[in-house]
mmJSON file of the N, C-alpha and C atoms, coordinates in Angstrom:
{"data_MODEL":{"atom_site":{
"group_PDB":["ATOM","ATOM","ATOM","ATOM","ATOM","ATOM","ATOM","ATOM","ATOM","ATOM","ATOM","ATOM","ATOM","ATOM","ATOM","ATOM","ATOM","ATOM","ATOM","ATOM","ATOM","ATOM","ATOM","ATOM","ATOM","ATOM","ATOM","ATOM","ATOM","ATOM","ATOM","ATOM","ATOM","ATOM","ATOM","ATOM","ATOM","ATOM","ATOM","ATOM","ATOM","ATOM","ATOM","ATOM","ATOM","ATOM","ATOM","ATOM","ATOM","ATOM","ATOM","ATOM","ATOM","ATOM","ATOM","ATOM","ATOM","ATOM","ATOM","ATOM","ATOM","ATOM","ATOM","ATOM","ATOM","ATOM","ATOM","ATOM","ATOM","ATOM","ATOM","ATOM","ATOM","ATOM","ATOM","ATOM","ATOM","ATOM","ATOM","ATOM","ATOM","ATOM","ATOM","ATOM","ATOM","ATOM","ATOM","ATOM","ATOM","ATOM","ATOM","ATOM","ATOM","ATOM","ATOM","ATOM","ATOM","ATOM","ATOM","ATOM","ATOM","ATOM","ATOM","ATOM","ATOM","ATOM","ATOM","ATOM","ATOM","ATOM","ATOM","ATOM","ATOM","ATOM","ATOM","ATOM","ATOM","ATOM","ATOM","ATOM","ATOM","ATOM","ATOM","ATOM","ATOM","ATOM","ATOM","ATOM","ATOM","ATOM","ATOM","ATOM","ATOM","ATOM","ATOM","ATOM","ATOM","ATOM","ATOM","ATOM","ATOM","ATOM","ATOM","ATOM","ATOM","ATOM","ATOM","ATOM","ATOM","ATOM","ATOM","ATOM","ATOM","ATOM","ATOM","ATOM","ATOM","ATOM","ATOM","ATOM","ATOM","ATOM","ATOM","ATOM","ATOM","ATOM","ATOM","ATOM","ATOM","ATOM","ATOM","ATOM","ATOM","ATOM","ATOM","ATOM","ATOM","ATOM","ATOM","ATOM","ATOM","ATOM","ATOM","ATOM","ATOM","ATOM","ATOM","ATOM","ATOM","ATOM","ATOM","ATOM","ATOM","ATOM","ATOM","ATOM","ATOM","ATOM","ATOM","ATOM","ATOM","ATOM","ATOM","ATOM","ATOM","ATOM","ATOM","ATOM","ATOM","ATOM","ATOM","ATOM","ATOM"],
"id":[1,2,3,4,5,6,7,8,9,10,11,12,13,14,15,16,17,18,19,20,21,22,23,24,25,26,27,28,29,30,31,32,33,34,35,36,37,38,39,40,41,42,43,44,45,46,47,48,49,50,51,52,53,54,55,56,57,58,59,60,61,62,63,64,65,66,67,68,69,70,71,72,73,74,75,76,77,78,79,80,81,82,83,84,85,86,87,88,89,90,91,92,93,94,95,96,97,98,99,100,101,102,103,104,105,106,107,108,109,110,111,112,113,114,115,116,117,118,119,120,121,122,123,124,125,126,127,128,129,130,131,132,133,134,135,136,137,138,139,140,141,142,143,144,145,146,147,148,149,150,151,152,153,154,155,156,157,158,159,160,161,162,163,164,165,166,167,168,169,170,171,172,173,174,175,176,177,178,179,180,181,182,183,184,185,186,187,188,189,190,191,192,193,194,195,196,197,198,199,200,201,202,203,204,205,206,207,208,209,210,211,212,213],
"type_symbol":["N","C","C","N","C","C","N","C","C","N","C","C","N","C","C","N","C","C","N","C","C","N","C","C","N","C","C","N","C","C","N","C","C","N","C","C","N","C","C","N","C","C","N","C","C","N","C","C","N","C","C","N","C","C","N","C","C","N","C","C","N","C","C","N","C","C","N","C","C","N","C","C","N","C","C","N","C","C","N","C","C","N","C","C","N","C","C","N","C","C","N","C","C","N","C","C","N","C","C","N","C","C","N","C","C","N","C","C","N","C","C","N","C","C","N","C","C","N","C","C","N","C","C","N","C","C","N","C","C","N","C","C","N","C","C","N","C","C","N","C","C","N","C","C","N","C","C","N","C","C","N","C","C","N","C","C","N","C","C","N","C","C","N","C","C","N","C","C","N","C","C","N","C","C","N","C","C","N","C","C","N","C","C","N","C","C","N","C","C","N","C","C","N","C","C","N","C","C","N","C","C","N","C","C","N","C","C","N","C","C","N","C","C"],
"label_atom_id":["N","CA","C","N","CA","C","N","CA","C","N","CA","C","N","CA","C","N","CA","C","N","CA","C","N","CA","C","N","CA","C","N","CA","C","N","CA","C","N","CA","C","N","CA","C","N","CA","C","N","CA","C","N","CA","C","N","CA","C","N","CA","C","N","CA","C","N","CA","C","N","CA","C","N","CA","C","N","CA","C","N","CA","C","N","CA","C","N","CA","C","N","CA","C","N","CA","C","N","CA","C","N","CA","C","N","CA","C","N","CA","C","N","CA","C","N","CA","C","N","CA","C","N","CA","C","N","CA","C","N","CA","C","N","CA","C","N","CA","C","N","CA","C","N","CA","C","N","CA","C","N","CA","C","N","CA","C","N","CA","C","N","CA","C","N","CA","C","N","CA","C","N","CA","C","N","CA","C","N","CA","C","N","CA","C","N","CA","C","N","CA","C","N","CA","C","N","CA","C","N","CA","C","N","CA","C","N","CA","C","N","CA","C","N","CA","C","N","CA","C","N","CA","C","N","CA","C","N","CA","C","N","CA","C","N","CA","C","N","CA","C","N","CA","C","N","CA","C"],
"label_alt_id":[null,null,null,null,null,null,null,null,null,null,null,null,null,null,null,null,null,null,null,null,null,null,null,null,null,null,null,null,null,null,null,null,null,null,null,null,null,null,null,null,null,null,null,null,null,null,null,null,null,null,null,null,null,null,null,null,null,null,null,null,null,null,null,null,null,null,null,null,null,null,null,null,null,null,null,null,null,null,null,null,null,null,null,null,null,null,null,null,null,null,null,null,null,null,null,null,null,null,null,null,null,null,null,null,null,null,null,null,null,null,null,null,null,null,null,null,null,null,null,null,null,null,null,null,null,null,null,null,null,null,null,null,null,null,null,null,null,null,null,null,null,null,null,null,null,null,null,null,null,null,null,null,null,null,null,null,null,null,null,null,null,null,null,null,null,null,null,null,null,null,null,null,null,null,null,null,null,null,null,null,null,null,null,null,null,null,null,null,null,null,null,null,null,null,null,null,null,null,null,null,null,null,null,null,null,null,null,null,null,null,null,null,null],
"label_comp_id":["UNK","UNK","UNK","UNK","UNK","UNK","UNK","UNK","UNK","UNK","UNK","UNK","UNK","UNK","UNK","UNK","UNK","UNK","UNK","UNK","UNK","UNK","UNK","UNK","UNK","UNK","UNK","UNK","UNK","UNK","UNK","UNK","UNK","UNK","UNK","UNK","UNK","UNK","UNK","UNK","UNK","UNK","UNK","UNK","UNK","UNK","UNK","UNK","UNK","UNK","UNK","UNK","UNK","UNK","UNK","UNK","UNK","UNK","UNK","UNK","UNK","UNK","UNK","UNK","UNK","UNK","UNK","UNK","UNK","UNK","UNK","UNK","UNK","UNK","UNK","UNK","UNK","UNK","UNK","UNK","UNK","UNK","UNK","UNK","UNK","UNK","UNK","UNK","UNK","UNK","UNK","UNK","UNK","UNK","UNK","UNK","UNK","UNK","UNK","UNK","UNK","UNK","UNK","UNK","UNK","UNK","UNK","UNK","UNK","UNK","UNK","UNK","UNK","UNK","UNK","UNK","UNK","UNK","UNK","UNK","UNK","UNK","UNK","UNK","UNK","UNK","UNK","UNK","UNK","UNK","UNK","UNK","UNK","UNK","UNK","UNK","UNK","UNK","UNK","UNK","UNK","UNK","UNK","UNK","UNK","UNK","UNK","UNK","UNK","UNK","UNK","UNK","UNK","UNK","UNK","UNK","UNK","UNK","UNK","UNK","UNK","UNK","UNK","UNK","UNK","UNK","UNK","UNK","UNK","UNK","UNK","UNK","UNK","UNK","UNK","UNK","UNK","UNK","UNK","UNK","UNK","UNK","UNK","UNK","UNK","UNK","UNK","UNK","UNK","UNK","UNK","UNK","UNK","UNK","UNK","UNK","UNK","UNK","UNK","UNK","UNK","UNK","UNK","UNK","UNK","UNK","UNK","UNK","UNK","UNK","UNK","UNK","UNK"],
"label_asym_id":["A","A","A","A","A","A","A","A","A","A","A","A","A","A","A","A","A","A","A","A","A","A","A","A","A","A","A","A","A","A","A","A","A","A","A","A","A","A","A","A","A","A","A","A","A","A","A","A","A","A","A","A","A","A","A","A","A","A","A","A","A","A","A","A","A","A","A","A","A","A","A","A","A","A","A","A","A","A","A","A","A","A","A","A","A","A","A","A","A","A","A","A","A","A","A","A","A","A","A","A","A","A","A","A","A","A","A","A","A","A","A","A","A","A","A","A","A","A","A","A","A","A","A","A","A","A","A","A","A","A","A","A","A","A","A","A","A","A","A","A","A","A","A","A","A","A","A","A","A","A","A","A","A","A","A","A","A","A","A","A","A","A","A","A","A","A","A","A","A","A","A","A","A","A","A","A","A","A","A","A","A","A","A","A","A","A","A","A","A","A","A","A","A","A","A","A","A","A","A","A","A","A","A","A","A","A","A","A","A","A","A","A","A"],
"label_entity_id":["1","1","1","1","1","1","1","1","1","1","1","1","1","1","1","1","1","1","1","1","1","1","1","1","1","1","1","1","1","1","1","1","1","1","1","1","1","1","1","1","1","1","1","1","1","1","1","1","1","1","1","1","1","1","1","1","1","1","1","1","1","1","1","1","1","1","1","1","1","1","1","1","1","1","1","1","1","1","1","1","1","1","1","1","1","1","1","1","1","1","1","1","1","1","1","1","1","1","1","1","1","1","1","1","1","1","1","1","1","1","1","1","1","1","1","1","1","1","1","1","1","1","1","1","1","1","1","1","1","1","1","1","1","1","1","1","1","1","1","1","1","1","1","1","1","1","1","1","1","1","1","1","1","1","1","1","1","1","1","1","1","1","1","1","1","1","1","1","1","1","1","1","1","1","1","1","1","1","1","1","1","1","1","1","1","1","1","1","1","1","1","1","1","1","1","1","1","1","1","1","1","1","1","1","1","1","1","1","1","1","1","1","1"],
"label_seq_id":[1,1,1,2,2,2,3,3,3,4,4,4,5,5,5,6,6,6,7,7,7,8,8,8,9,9,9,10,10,10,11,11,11,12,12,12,13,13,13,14,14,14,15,15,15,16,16,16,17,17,17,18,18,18,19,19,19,20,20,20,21,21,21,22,22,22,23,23,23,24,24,24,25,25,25,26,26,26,27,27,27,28,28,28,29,29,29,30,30,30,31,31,31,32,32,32,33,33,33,34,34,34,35,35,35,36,36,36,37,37,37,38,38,38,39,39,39,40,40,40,41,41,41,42,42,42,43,43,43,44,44,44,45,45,45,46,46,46,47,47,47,48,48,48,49,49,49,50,50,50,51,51,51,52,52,52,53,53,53,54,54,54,55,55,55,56,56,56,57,57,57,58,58,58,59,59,59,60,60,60,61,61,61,62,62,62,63,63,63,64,64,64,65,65,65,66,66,66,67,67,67,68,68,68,69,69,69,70,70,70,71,71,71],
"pdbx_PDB_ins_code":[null,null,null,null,null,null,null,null,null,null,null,null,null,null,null,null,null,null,null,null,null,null,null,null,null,null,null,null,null,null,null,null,null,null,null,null,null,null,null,null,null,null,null,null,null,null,null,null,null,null,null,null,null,null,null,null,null,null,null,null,null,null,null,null,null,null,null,null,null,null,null,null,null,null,null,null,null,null,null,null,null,null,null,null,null,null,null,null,null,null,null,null,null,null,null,null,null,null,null,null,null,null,null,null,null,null,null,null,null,null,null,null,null,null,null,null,null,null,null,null,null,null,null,null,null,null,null,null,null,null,null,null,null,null,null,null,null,null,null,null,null,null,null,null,null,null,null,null,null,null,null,null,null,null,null,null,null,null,null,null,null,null,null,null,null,null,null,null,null,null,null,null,null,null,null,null,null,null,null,null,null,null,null,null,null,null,null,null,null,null,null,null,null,null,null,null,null,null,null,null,null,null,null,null,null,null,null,null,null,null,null,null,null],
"Cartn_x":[68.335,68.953,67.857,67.97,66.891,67.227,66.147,66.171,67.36,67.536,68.741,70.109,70.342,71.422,71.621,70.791,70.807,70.857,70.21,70.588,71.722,72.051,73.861,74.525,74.71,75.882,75.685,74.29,74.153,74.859,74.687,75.177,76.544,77.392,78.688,79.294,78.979,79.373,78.864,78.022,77.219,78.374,79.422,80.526,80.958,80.465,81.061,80.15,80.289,79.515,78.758,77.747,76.938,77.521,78.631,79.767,81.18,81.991,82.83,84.237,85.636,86.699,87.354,88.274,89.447,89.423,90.109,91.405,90.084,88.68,87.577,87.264,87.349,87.07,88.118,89.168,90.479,90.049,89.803,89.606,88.136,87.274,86.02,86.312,87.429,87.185,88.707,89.354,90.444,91.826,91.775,92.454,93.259,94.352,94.962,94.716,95.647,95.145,95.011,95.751,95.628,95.009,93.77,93.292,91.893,91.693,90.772,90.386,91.629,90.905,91.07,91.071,90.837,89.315,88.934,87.411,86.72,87.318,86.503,86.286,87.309,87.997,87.403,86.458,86.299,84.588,84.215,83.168,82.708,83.275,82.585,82.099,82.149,82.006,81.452,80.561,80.116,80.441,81.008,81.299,81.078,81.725,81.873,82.939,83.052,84.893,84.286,85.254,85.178,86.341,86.99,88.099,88.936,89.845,91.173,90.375,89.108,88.71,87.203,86.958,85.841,84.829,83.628,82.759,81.967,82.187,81.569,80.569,79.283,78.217,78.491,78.229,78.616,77.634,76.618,75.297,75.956,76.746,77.758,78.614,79.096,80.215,79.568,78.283,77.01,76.396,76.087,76.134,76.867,77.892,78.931,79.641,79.032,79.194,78.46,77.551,76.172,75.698,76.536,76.479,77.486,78.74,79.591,79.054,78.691,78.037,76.71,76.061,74.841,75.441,76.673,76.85,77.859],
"Cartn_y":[113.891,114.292,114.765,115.676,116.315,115.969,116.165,115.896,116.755,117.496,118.748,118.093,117.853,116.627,115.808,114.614,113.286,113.748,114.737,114.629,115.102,116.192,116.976,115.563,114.704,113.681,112.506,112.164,111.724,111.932,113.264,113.866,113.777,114.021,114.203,113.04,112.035,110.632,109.258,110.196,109.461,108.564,108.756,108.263,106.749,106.398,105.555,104.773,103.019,102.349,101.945,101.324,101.776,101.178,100.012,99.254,99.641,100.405,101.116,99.97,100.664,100.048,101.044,100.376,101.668,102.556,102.155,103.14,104.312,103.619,104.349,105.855,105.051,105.722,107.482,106.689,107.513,108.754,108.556,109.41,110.359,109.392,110.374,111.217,111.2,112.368,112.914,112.189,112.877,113.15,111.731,111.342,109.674,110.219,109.172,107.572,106.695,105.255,105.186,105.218,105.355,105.991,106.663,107.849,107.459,106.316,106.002,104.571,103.748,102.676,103.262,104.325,104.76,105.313,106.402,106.251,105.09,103.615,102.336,101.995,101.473,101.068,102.085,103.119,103.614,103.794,102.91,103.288,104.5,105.108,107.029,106.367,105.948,105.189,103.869,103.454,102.185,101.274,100.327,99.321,97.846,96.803,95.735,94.496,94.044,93.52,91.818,91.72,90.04,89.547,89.091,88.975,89.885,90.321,91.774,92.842,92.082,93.361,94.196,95.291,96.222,96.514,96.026,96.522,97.346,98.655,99.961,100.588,100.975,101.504,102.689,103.099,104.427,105.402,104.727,105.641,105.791,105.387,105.451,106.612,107.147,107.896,108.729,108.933,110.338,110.998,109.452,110.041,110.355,110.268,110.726,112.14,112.255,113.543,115.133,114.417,115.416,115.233,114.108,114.671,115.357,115.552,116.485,118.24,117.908,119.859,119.949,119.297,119.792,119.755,119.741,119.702,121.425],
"Cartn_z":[-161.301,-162.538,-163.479,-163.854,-164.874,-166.341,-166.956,-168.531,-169.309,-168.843,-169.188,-169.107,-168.044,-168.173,-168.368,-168.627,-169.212,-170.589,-171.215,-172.937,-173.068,-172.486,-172.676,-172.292,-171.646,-171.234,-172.09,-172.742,-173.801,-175.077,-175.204,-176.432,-176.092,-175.346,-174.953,-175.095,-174.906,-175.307,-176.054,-177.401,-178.148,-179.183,-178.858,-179.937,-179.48,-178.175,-177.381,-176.619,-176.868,-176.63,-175.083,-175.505,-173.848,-172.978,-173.057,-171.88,-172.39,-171.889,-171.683,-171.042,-171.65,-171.135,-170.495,-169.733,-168.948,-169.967,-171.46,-171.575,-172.262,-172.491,-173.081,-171.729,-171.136,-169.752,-169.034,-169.947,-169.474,-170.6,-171.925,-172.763,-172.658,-172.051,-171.606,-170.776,-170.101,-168.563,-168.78,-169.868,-169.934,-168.689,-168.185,-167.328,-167.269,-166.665,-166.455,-166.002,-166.187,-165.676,-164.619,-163.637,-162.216,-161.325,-162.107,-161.791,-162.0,-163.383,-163.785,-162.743,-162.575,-161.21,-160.44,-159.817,-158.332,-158.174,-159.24,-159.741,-159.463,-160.05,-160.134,-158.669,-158.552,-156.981,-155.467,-155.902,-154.812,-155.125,-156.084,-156.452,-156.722,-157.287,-157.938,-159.11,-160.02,-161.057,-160.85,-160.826,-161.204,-161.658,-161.655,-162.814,-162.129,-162.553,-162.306,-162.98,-161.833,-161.878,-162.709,-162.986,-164.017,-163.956,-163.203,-163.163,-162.748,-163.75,-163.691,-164.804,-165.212,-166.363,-165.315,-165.85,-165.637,-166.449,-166.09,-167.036,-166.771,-167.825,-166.927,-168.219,-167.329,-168.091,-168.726,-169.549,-170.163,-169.476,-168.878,-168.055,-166.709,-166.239,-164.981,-165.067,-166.133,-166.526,-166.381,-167.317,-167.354,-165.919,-164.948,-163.61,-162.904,-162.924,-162.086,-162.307,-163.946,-164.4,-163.933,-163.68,-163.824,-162.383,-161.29,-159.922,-159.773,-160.256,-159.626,-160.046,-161.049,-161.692,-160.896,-160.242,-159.348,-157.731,-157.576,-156.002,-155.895],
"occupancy":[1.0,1.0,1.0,1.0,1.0,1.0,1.0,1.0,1.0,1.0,1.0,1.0,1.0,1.0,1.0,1.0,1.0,1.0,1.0,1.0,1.0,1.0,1.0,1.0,1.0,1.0,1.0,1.0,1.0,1.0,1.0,1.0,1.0,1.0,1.0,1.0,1.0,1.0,1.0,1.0,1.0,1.0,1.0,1.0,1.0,1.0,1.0,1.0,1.0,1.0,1.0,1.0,1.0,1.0,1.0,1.0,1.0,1.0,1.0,1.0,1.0,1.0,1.0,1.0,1.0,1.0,1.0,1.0,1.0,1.0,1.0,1.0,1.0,1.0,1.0,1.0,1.0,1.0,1.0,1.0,1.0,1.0,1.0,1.0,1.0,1.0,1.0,1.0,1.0,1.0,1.0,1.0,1.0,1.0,1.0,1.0,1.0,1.0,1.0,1.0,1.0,1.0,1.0,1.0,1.0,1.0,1.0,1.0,1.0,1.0,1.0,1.0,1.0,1.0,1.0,1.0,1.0,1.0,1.0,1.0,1.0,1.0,1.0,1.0,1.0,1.0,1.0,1.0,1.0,1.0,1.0,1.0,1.0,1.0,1.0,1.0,1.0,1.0,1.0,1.0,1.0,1.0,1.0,1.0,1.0,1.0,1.0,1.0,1.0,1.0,1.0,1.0,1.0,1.0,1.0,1.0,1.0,1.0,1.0,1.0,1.0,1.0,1.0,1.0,1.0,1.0,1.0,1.0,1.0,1.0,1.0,1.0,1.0,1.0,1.0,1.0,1.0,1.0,1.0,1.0,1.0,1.0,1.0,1.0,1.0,1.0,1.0,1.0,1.0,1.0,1.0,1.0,1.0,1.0,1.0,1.0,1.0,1.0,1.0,1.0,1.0,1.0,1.0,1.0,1.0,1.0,1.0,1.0,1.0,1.0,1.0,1.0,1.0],
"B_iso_or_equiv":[0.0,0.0,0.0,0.0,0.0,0.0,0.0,0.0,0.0,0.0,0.0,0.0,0.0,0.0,0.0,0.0,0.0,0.0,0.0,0.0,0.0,0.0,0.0,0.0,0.0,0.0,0.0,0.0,0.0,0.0,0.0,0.0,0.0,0.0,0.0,0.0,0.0,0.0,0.0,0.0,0.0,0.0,0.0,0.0,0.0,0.0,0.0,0.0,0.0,0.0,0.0,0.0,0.0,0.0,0.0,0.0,0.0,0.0,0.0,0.0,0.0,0.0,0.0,0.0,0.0,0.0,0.0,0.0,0.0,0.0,0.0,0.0,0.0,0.0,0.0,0.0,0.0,0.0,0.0,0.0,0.0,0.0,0.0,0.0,0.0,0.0,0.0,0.0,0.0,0.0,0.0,0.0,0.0,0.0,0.0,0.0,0.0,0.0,0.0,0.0,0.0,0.0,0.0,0.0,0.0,0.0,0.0,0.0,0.0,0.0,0.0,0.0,0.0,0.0,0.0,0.0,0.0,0.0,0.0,0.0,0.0,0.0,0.0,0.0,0.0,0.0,0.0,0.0,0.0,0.0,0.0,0.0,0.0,0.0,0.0,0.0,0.0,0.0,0.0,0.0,0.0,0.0,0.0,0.0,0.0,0.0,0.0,0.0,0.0,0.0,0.0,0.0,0.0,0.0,0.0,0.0,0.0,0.0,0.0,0.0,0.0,0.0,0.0,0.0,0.0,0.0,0.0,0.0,0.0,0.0,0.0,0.0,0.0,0.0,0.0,0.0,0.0,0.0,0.0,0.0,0.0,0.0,0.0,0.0,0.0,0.0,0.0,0.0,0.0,0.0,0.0,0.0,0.0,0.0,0.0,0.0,0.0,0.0,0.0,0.0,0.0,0.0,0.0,0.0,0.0,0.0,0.0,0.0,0.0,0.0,0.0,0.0,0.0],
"pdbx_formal_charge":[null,null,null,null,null,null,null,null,null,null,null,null,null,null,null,null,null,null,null,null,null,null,null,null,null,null,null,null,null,null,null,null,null,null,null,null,null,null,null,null,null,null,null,null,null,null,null,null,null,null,null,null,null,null,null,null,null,null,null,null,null,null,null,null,null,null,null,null,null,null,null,null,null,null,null,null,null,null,null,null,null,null,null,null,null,null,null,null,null,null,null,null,null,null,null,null,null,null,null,null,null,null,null,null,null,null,null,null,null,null,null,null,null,null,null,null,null,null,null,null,null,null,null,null,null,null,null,null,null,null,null,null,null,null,null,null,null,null,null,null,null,null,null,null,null,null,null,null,null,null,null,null,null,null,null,null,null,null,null,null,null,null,null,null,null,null,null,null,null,null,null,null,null,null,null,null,null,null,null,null,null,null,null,null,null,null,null,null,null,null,null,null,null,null,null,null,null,null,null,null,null,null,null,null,null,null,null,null,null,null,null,null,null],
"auth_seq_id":[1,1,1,2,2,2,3,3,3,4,4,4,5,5,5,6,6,6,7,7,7,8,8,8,9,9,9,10,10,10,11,11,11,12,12,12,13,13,13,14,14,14,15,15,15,16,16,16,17,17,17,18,18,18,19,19,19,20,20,20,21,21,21,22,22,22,23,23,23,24,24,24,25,25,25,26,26,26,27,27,27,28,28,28,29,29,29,30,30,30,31,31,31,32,32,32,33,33,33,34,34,34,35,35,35,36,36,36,37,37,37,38,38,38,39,39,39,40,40,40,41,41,41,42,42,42,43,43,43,44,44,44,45,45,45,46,46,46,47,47,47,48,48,48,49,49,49,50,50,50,51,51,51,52,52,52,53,53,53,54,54,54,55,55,55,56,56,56,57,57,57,58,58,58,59,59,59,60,60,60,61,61,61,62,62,62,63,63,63,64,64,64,65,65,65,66,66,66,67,67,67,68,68,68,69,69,69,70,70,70,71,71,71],
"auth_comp_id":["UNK","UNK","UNK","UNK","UNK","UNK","UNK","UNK","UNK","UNK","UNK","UNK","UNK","UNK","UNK","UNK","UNK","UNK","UNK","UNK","UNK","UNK","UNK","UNK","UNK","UNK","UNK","UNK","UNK","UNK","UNK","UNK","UNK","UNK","UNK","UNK","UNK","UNK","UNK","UNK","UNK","UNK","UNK","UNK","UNK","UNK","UNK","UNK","UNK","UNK","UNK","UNK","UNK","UNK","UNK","UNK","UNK","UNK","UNK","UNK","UNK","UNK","UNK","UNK","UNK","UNK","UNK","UNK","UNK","UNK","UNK","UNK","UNK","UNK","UNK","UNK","UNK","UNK","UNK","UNK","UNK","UNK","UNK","UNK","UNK","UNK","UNK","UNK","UNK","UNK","UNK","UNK","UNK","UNK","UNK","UNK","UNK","UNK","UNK","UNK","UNK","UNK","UNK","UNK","UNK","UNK","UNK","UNK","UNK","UNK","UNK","UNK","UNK","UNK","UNK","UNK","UNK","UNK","UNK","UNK","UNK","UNK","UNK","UNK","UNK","UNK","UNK","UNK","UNK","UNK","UNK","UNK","UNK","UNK","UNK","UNK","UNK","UNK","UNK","UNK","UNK","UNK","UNK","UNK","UNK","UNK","UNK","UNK","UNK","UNK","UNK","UNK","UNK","UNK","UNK","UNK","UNK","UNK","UNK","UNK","UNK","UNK","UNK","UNK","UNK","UNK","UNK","UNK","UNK","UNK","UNK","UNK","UNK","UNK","UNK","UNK","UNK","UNK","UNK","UNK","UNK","UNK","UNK","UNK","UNK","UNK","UNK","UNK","UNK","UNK","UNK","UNK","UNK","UNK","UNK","UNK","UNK","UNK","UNK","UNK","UNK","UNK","UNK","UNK","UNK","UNK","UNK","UNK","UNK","UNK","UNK","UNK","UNK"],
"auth_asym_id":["A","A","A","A","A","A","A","A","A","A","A","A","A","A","A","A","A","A","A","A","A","A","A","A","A","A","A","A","A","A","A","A","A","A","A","A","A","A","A","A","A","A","A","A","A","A","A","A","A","A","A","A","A","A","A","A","A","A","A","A","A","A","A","A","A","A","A","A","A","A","A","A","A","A","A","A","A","A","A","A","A","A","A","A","A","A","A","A","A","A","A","A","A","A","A","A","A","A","A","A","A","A","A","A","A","A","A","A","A","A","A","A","A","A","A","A","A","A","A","A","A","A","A","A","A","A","A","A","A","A","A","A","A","A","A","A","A","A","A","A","A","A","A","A","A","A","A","A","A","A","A","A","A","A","A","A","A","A","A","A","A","A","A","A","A","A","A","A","A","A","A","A","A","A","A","A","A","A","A","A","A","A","A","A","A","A","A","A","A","A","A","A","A","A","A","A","A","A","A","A","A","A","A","A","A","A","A","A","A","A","A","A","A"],
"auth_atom_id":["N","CA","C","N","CA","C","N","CA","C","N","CA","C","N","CA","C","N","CA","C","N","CA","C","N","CA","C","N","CA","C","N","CA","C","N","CA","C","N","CA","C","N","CA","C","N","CA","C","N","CA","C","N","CA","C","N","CA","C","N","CA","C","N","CA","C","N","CA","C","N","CA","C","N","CA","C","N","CA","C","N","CA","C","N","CA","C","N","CA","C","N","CA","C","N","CA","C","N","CA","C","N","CA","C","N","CA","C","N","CA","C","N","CA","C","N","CA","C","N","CA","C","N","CA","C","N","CA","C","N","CA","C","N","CA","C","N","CA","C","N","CA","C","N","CA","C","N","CA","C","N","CA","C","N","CA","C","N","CA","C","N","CA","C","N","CA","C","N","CA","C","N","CA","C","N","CA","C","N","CA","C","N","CA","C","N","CA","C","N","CA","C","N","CA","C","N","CA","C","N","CA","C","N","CA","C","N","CA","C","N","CA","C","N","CA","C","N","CA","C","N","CA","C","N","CA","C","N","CA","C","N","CA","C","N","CA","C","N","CA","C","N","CA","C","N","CA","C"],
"pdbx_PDB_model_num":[1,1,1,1,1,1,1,1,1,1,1,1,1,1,1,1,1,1,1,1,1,1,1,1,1,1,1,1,1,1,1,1,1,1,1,1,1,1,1,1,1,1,1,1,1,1,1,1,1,1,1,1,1,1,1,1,1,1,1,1,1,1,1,1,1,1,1,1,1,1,1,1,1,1,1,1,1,1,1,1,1,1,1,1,1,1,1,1,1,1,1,1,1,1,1,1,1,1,1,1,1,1,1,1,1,1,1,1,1,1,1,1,1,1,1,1,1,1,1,1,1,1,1,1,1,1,1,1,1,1,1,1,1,1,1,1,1,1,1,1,1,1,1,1,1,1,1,1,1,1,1,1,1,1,1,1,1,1,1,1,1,1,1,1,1,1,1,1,1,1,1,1,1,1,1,1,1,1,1,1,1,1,1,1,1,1,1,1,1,1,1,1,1,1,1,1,1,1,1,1,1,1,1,1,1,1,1,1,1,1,1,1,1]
}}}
């Protein structure tokens, strides 16, 4: 990942804290719930389970971003 993309995905979600919730999650990518644990649940996204809750890095969201635009 180059410096080029870590600041654009930075900047892109500087509004939103560095541990992230679903429905935070749903509004970053602009997608649905079921759409958003299947992301989790298949690991494309990073996170980690605590129970029934997810705790997901906001630096998880940025990579997953910025591997799909370099493939």
């Amino acid at each position: 990942m180059t410096n080029e993309h870590t600041g654009h995905s930075a900047e892109m979600f500087k509004d939103y804290p560095d541990i992230i919730t679903i429905i935070d999650l749903q509004a970053m990518l602009h997608i649905g719930r079921n759409a958003a644990y299947k992301l989790l649940q298949d690991n494309s996204i990073v996170s980690i389970r605590v129970g029934k809750k997810y705790i997901i890095p906001k630096a998880s969201v940025a990579s997953f971003i910025t591997e799909g635009v370099q493939k």
